[in-house]
N, C-alpha and C positions, 0 to 999 in steps of 0.2 A: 524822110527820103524813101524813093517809093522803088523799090529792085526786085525783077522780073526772076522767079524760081526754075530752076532747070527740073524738065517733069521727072517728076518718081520721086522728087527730093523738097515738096515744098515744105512738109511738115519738118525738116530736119530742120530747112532756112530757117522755120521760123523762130527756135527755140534752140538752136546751136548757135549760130551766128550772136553779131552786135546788133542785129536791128529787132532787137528783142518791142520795140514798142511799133513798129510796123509790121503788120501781121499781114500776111497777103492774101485778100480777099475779103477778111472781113467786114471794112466798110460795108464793102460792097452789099454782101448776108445785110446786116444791119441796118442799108437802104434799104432790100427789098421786104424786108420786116418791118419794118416802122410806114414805109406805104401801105403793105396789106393794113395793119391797125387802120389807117388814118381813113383810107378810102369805103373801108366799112363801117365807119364812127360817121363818115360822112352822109352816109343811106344805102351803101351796095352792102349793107350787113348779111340780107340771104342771097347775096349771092357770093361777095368774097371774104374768103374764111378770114376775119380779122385775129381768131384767136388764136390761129395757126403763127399770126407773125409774134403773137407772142411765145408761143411754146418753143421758135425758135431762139429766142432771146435767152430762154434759159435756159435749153441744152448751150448755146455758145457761152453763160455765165458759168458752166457748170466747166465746161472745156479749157476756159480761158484761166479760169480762178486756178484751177487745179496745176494746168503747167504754171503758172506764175509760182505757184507753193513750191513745186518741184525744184524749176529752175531755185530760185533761192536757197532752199536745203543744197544743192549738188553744188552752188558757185559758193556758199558761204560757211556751208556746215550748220548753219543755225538757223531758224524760223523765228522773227519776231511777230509774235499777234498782235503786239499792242501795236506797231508798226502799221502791219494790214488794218488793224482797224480805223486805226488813223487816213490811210488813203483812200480806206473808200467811205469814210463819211467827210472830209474832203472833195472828194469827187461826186457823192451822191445830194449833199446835202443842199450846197448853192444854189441852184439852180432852183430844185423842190421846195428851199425857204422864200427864196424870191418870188414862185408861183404861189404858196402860202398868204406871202403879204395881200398881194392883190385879192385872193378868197376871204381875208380878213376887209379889205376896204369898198369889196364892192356888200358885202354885207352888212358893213354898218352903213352905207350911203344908203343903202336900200331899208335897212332897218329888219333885215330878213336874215341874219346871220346864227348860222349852226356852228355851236364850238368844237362841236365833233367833229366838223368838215375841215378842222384844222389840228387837232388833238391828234385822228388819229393818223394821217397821213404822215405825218412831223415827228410822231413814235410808231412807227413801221406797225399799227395793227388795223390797217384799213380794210385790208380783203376780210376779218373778221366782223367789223362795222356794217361791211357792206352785207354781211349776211343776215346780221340783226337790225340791219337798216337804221342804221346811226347817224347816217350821213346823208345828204342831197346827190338827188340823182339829174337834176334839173337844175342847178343856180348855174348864174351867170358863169361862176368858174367852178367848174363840176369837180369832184374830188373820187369819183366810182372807179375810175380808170388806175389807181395807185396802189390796188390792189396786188398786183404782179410787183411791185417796190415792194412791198411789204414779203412778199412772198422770197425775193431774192435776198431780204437781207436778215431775214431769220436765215438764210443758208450762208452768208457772209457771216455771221455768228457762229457757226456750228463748225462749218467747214475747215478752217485751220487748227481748231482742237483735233477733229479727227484726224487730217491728217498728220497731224502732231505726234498722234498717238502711236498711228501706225508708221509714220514713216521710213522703218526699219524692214519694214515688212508692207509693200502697199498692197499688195495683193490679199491681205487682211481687209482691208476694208472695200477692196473689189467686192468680194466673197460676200458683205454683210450690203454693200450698194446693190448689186446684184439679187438678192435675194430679198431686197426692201422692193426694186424694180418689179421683179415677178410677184409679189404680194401683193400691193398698191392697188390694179386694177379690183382684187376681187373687193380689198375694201371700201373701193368706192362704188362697186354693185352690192353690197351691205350698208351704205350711206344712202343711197340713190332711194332703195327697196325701204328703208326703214327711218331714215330723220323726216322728222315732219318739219319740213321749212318749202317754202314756195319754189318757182322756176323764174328763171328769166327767161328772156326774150331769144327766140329760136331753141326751145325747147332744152336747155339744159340745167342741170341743177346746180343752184347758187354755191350746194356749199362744195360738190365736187369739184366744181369750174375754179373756184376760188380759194379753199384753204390749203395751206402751207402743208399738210401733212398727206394732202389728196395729191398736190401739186408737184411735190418737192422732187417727185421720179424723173423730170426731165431733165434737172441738174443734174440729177444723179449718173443720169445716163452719160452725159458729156463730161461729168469726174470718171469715169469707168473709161472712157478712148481716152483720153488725156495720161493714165497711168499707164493702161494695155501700149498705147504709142512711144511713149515712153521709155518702157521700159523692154516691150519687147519691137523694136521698130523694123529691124531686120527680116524679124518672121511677116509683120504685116504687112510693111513693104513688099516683099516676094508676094505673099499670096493676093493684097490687092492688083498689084501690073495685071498677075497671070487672069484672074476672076473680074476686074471690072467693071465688063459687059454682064454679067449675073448681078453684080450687087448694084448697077445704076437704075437695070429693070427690076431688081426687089425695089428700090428703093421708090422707081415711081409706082409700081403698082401696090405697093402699101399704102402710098399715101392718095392716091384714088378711090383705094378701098375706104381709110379712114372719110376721105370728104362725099364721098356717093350715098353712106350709109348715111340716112336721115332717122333712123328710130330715137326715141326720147331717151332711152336707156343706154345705148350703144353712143350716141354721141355725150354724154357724162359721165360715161367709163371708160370702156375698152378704145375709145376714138384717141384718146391722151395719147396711149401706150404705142396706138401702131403709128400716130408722128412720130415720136419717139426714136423708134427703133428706124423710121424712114428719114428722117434727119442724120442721126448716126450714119446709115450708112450712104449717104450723100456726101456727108463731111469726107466717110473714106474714101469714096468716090475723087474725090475732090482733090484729095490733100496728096494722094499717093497715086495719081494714075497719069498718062499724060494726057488725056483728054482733060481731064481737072486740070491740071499747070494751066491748058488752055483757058478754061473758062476761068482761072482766076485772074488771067489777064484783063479777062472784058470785065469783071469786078472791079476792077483797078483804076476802072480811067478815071478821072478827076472830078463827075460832077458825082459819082456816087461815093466815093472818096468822102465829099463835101460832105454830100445827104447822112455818108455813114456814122462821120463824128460828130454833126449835129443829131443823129439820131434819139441820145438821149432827152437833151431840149425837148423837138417837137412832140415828143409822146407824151411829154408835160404840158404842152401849152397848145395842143392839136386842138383839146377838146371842147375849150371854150368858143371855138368860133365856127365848128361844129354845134354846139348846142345854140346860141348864135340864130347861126342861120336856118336852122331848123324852127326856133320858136318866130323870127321875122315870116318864114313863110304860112306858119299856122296864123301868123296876126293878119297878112297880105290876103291871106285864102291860097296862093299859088301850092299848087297839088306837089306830088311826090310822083311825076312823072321821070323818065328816064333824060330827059334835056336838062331839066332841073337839077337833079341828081351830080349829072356830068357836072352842070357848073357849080356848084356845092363845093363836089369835091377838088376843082380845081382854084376854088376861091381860098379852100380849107389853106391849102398847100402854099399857094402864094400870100398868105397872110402868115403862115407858122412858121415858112424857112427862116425871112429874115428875123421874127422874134424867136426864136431857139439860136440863130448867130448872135444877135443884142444879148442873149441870157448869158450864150456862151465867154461871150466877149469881156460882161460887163461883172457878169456873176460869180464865171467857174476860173474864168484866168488868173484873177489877184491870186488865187490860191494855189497856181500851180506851181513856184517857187517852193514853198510847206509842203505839196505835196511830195517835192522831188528831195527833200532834206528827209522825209520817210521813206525814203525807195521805192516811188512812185516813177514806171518805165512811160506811162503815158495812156494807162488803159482804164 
């Protein structure tokens, strides 16, 4: 059920109220996140930022994880982790084992199959693979992309310990989030500067792009609004209304600044950090101003709705048909012009919705009954 936030008050809707597994606007983010991925997997790679749409994915992991922890302490008194872990490998895993089988069958039809392209995906340590190049970066059903899973669920691991720990006091682990946040960058210009491992493609380095401990500041960031909101809601409410218009223009010209600078250094460091903090403050933008209530509106309508909960699906199953159509035109000879590209990408999309709805349908639903006997609201 889908109900429209009175402005200044979405974020209160979303976490006061009962419609605790309708979050308003989300989909939405989460369509237009999983489109950047898709259409830059497609071939508009230098030109749209695909890794953007994941950086957002995991400030919203970092945002969403944390009030779901909250709410639970304040409505129940208690944190179950065994619980948490149970819904999200419920939720994460169907979908990801079912995209597995197929990397197992089209591997052995081919007789070309890497057990690592299924090992390490299936035990979350694939953005490590892919740095030591364990895995196929080219089969039929590519497995490079699982790197960000791997990266969110070592933070699904960690996350409800901490705040377990602190939850008497969250502002303890603001203090130590925080100050992981501001550290982060310089250690990945002391990774950048000094590991000897190669780059990928559009100049960035493999293992700052991709490992969990380079990575982990963008959750970190969305556990940090998720408490400050939280707990101090009143003060941020008053001072977003009054500020705004300053924090919608930090927020885009931060994040112009991140995507304008092309240095090789600057885009596998410091580039993280100013999404980052550009996303945060969009989200406050968003959640507490009345121009946000607006645009969560246009979030809201139904086909992005659709795209938003299949979101997960298609960033699993995007890429095969992507790689796909990419190795057919290298066989054809048809170039990598911009008509081509266009239909690519629109081939990608209409091939991935309806199989991310069949995965969804077929894969994740049997289980959403189990999911909801663990207190599973629907996320």
């Amino acid at each position: 059920m889908t109900q429209s936030c009175a402005p200044q008050s979405c974020y209160r809707f979303i976490f006061d109220g009962a419609e605790k597994s309708s979050i308003p606007g989300l989909d939405g983010i989460r369509a237009f996140s999983v489109g950047l991925v898709m259409v830059a997997h497609a071939g508009f790679g230098h030109i749209i930022p695909g890794g953007l749409g994941v950086t957002i994915f995991f400030v919203l992991s970092g945002f969403l994880i944390t009030n779901l922890l909250i709410s639970e302490w304040e409505n129940s008194g208690a944190l179950s982790i065994r619980n948490f872990y149970v819904r999200r490998y419920l939720r994460l895993t169907p979908e990801l084992y079912l995209y597995l089988l197929f990397v197992v069958a089209a591997g052995l039809i081919l007789s070309n199959i890497n057990w690592m392209d299924v090992i390490a995906p299936a035990f979350y340590f694939a953005n490590y693979a892919k740095i030591f190049k364990w895995t196929s970066e080219t089969s039929l059903f590519p497995v490079g992309h699982f790197w960000s899973l791997a990266i969110e669920e070592h933070f699904y691991i960690v996350m409800p310990a901490a705040y377990y720990l602190t939850r008497k006091s969250p502002f303890r682990f603001v203090f130590l989030a925080v100050l992981y946040i501001i550290l982060v960058p310089f250690y990945r210009v002391y990774a950048f500067e000094n590991f000897a491992i190669e780059r990928i493609s559009y100049a960035n380095s493999v293992y700052t792009y991709v490992a969990t401990e380079s990575r982990i500041d963008s959750l970190l960031i969305g556990c940090v609004m998720a408490i400050v909101c939280r707990y101090r809601f009143a003060k941020v409410s008053t001072f977003v209304s009054k500020t705004w218009p300053i924090i919608l223009f930090a927020s885009i010209a931060l994040m112009l600044v991140a995507l304008a600078i092309r240095s090789h250094e600057f885009r596998s460091t410091y580039r993280y950090s100013l999404q980052n903090i550009s996303i945060i403050l969009f989200m406050f933008f968003l959640f507490f101003s009345q121009f946000g209530a607006f645009i969560i509106g246009l979030l809201d309508v139904p086909v992005l709705k659709l795209l938003g909960r299949l979101s997960y699906g298609m960033y699993i199953w995007h890429l095969a048909p992507c790689n796909y159509l990419r190795s057919m035109g290298d066989y054809v000879g048809v170039g990598n012009g911009y008509g081509t590209l266009v239909a690519n990408a629109i081939i990608v999309f209409i091939v991935t919705i309806p199989i991310a709805w069949l995965s969804e349908r077929y894969a994740l639903a049997p289980f959403q009954a189990l999911r909801r006997k663990f207190g599973s609201v629907g996320h």
